[in-house]
C-alpha positions as CSV (number, residue, x, y, z in Angstrom):
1,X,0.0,0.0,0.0
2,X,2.8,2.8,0.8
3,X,4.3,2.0,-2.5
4,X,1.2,2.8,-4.8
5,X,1.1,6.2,-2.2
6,X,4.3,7.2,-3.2
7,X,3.3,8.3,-7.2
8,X,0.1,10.3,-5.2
9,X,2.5,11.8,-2.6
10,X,4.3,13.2,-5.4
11,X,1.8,14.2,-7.2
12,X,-0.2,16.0,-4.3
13,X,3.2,18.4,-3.6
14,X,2.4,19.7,-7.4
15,X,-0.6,20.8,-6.7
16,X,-0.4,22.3,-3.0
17,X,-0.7,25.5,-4.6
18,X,-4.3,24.9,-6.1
19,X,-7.6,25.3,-4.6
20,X,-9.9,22.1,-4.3
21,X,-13.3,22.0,-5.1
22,X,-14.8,19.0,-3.4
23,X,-17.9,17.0,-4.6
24,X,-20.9,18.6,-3.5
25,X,-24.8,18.8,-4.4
26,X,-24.9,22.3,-6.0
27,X,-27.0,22.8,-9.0
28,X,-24.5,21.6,-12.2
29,X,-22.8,24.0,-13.5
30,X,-23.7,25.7,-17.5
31,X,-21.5,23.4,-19.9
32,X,-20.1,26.3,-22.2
33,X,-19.3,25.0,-25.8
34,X,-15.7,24.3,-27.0
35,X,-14.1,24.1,-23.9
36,X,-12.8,21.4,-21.8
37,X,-15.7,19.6,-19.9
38,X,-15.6,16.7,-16.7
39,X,-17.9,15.5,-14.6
40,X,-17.4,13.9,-11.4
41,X,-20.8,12.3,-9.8
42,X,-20.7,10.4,-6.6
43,X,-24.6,8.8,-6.4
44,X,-23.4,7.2,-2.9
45,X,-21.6,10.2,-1.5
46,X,-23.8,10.2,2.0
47,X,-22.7,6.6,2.7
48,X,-19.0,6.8,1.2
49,X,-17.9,10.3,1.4
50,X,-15.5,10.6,-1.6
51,X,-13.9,14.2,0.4
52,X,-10.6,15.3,0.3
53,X,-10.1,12.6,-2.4
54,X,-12.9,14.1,-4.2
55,X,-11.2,17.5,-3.9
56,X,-7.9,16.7,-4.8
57,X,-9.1,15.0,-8.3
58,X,-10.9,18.4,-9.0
59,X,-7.7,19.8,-8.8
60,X,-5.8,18.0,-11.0
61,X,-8.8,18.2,-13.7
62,X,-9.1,21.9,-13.4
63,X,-4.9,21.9,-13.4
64,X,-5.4,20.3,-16.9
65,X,-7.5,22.8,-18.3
66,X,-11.1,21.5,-17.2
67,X,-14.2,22.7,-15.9
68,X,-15.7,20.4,-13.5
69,X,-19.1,19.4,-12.6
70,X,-19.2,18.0,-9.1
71,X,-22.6,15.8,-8.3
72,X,-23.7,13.9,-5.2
73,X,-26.3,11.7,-4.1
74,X,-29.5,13.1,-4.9
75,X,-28.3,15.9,-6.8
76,X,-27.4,13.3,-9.4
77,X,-30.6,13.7,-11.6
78,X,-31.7,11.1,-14.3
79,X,-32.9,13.7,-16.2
80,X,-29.6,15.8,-16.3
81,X,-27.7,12.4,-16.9
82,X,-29.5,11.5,-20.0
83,X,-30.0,14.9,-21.6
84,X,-26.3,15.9,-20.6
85,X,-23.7,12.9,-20.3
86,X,-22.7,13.4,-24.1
87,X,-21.1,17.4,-22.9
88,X,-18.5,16.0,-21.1
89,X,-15.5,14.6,-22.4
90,X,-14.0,12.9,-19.2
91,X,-16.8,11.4,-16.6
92,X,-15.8,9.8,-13.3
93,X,-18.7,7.8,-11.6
94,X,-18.4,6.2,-8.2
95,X,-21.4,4.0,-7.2
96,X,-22.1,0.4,-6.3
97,X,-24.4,-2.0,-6.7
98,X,-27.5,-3.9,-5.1
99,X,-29.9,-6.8,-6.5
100,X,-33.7,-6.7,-6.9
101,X,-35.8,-9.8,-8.3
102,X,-32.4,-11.8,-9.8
103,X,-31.4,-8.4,-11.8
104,X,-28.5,-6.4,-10.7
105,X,-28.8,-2.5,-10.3
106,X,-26.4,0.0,-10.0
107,X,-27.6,3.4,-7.8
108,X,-28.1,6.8,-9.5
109,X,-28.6,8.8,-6.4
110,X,-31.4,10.4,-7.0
111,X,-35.2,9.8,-4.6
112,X,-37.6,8.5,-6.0
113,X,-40.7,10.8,-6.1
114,X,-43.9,11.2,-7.8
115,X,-42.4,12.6,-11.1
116,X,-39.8,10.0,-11.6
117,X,-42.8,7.4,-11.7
118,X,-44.5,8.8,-13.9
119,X,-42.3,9.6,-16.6
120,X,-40.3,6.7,-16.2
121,X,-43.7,4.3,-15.5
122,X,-42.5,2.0,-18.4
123,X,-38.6,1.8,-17.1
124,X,-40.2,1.1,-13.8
125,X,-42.6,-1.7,-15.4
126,X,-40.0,-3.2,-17.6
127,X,-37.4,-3.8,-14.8
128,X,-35.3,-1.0,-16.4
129,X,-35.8,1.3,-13.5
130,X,-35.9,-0.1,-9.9
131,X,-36.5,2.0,-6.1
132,X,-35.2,0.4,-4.1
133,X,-35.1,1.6,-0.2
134,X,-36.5,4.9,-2.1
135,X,-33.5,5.8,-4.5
136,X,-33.2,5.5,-7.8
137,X,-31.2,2.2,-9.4
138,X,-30.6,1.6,-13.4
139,X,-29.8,-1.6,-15.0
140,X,-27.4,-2.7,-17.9
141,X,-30.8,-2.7,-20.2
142,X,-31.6,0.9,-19.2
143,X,-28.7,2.4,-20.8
144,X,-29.5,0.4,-23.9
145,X,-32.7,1.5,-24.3
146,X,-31.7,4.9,-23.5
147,X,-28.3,5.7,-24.8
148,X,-28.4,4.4,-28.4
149,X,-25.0,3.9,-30.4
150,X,-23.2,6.9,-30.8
151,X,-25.4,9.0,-28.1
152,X,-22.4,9.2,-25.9
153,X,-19.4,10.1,-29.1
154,X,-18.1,13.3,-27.0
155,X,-17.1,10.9,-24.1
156,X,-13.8,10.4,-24.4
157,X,-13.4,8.7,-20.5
158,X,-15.6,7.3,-18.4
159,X,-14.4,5.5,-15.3
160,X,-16.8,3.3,-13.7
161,X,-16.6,3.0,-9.7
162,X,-18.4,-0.4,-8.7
163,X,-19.0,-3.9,-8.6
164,X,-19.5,-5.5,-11.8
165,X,-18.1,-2.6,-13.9
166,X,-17.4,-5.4,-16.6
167,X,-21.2,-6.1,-16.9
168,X,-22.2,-2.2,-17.6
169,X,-18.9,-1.0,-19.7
170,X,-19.8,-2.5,-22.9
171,X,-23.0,-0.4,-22.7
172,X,-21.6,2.3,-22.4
173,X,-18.7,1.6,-25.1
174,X,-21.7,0.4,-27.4
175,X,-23.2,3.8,-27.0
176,X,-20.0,5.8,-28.5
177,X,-17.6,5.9,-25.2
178,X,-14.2,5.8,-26.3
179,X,-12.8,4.2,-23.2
180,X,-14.2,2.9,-20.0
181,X,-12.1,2.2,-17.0
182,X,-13.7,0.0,-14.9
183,X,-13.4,-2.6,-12.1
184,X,-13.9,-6.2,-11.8
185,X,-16.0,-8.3,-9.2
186,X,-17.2,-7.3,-6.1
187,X,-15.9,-4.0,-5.0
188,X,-15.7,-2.0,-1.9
189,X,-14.9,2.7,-1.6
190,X,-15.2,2.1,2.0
191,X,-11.2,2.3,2.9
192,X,-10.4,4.6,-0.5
193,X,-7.9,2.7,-2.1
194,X,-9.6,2.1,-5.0
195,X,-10.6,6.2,-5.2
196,X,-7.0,7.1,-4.5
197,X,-5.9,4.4,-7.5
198,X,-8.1,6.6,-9.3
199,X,-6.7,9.8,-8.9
200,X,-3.7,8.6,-9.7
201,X,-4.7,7.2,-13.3
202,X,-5.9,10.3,-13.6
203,X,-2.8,11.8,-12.9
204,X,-0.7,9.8,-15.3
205,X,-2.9,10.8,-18.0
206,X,-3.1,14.4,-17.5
207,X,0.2,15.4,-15.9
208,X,2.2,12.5,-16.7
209,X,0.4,12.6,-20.1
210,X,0.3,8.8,-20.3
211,X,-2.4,7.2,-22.9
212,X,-5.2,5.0,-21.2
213,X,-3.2,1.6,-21.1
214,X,-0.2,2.7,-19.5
215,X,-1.9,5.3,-16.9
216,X,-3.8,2.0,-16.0
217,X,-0.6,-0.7,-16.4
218,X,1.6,1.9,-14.3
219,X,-0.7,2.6,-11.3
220,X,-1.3,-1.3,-10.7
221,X,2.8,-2.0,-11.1
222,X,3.4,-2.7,-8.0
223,X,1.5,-5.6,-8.4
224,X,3.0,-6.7,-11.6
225,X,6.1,-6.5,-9.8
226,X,5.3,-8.3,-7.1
227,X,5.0,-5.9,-4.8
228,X,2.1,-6.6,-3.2
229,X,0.2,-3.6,-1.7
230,X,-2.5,-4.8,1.0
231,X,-5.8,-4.0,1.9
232,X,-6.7,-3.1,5.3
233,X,-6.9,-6.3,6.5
234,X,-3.3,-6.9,5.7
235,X,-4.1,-9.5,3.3
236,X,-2.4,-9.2,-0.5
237,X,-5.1,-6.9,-2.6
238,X,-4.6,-6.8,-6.2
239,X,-6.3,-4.3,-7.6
240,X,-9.4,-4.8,-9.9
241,X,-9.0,-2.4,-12.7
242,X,-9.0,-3.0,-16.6
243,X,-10.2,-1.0,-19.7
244,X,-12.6,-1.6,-22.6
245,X,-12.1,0.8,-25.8
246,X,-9.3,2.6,-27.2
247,X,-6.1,2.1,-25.3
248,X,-3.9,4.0,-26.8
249,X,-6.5,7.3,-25.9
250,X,-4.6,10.7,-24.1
251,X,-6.4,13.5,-23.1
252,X,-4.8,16.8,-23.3
């Protein structure tokens, strides 16, 4: 573990001099055309606070030349989500899972209310849609239905913060995501490891200016060289990240 928080160490001395924006549940902000666009959305920010870690990948995204749009819990609208996702060229999403009548569901954030129900009745009906404990939840088949190929073209990044990333990435890719970092299995934000493995990918691609497949290969090294970081428990973690899409993508 101390040797995968030696590259962040680093890398948070760079930016000591910036001001972090955490994630919050502010109104988004107004996408303005032709310039550099991220969005950062934490649907489960009341249970796993995403904080200083939150803060400290504004930084380095607004470093790079972005503007950020910070989302939590039930500020994360399905509405904006659907009629926005396509403005942003890099999107970070931290979430998790839970399963409802044998289908898996992935939380949006957002309560469920009287509206939602009624504009969504047929995603609710179909199993598309699901409420459970009174916040919103999508499935795989949602973003099918909703995000058709090519509806998501101006997403360069996505990187997908749960369980079973590998069984929503390939809807995503399928609807015009260049790349989507993603993680394998059951997962767990609770001890931030797997946020602060995030900030650094992020890192080697912006300031280290690294394409997709090394930012990825680099920050799990210290596996591949038999390093082994632990967990909390003390017991050897590899990391579950991979990547579907483009590879060899860099964002300036």
């Amino acid at each position: 573990m101390c040797e995968l928080k030696k590259p962040l160490i680093v890398l948070l001395m760079l930016l000591s001099l910036s001001v972090p924006i955490g994630v919050n549940a502010l109104a988004p902000n107004i996408v303005v055309p032709d310039q550099k666009q991220a969005l950062v959305i934490s649907p489960i920010d009341a249970m796993i606070p995403f904080g200083s870690r939150g803060s400290t990948l504004n930084t380095i995204l607004k470093n790079a030349g972005y503007n950020v749009t910070s989302l939590a819990d039930g500020a994360v609208h399905i509405d904006f989500l659907l009629a926005n996702l396509n403005n942003y060229g890099v999107v970070i999403w931290r979430t998790n899972t839970y399963a409802q009548g044998h289908v898996v569901y992935w939380y949006l954030g957002e309560h469920v209310n009287s509206y939602l129900q009624e504009k969504y009745s047929t995603d609710f009906t179909e199993g598309l849609l699901n409420a459970h404990a009174g916040i919103l939840g999508m499935s795989p088949d949602f973003l099918t239905h909703h995000f058709k190929a090519g509806s998501l073209n101006h997403v360069k990044l996505l990187i997908f913060l749960s369980s079973y990333g590998a069984s929503i990435a390939p809807q995503f890719l399928a609807a015009g995501v260049s790349t989507v970092i993603f993680n394998n299995g059951v997962i767990s934000l609770q001890s931030g490891l797997l946020d602060d493995l995030t900030i650094s990918i992020i890192g080697n691609l912006l300031v280290s200016k690294q394409n997709v497949q090394a930012a990825v290969f680099n920050t799990l090294s210290p596996v591949n060289q038999g390093q082994e970081p632990q967990d909390p428990y003390d017991s050897t973690y590899a990391p579950p990240f991979w990547f579907i899409g483009d590879g060899t993508l860099t964002l300036n």
